[in-house]
C-alpha positions as CSV (number, residue, x, y, z in Angstrom):
1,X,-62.5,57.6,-7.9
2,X,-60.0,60.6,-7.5
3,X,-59.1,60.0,-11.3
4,X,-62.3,61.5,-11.8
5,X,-62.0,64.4,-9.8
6,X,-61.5,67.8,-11.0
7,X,-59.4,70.8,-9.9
8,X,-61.7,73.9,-10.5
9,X,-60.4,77.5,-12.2
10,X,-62.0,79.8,-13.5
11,X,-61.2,78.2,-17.0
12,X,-63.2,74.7,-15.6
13,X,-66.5,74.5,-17.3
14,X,-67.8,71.4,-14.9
15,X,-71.0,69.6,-15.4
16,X,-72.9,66.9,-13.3
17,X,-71.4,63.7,-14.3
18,X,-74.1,61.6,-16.0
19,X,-75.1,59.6,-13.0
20,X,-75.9,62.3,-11.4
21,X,-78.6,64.5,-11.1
22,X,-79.7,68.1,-10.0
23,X,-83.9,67.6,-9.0
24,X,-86.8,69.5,-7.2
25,X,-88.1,67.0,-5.0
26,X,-92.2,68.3,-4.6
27,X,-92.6,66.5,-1.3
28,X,-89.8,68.3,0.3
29,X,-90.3,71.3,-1.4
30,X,-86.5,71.4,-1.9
31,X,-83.4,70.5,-4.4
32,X,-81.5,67.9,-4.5
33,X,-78.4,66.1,-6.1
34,X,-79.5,62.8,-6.8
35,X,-76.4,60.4,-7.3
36,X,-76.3,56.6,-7.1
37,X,-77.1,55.9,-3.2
38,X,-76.3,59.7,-2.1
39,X,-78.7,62.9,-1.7
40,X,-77.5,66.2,-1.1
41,X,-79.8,69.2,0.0
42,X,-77.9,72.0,-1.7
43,X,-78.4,75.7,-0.6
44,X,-80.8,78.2,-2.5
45,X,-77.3,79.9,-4.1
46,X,-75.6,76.6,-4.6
47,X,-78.8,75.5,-6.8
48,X,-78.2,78.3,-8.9
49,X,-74.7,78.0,-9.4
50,X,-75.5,74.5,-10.1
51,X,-77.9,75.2,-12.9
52,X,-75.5,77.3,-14.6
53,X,-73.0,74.3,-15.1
54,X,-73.8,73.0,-18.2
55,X,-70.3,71.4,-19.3
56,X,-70.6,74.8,-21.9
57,X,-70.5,78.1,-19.4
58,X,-67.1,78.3,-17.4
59,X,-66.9,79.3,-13.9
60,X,-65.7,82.4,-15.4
61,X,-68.6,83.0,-17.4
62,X,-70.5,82.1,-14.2
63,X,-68.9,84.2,-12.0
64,X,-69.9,87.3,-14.2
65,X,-73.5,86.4,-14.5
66,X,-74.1,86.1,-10.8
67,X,-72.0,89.6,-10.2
68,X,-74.2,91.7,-12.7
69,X,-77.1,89.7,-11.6
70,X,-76.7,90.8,-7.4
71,X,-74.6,93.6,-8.1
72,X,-71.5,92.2,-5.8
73,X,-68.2,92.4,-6.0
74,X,-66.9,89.4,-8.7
75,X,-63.7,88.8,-6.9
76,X,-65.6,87.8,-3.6
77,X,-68.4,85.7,-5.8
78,X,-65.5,83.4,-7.7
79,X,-63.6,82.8,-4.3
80,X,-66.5,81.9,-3.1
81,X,-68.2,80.0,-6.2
82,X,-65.3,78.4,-6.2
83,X,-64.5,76.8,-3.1
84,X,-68.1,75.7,-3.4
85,X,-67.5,73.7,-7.0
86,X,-64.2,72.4,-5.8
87,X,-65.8,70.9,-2.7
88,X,-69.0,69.0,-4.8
89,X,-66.4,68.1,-7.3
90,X,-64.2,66.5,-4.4
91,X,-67.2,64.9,-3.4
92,X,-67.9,63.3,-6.8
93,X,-70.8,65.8,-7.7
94,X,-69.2,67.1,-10.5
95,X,-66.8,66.5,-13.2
96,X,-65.4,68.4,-16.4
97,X,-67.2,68.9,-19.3
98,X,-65.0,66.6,-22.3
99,X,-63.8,68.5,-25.4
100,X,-65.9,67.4,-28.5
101,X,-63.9,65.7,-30.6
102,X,-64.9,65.7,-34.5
């Protein structure tokens, strides 16, 4: 499984592998990362980090959205977005999106 790890950059645009998915679950009244025989109860900011990876935006691309949208300093937002991505992906929550090939 560490094959399909990633090691996150700015450059990384990561996605949620196809097994995996990003849910609201109405009974809880919370999100969730549904993967085969896992759950994980992300964080309000962590949900929306994880909305923005698409496989197309890259963390850089990210990272500036979320500093023009709460005004913060982008330095301290990529540290921290991140470490964040590097953990999920080390956890098998994410992957990188694949170059299309024509």
């Amino acid at each position: 499984m560490a094959s399909r790890n990633i090691s996150v950059s700015e450059a990384s645009r990561p996605v949620l592998p196809r097994h995996t998915r990003l849910k609201f679950d109405e009974t809880r009244q919370v999100w969730v990362i549904l993967a085969p025989e896992r759950v994980l109860a992300p964080d309000e900011i962590a949900v929306e980090v994880l909305q923005l990876c698409d496989g197309v935006r890259s963390v850089s691309d990210m990272v500036d959205q979320l500093a023009a949208k709460y005004a913060a300093d982008r330095t301290d937002i990529a540290t921290d977005v991140i470490a964040m991505l590097q953990d999920l992906a080390d956890k098998g929550f994410l992957t990188q999106a694949r170059e299309k090939t024509s």
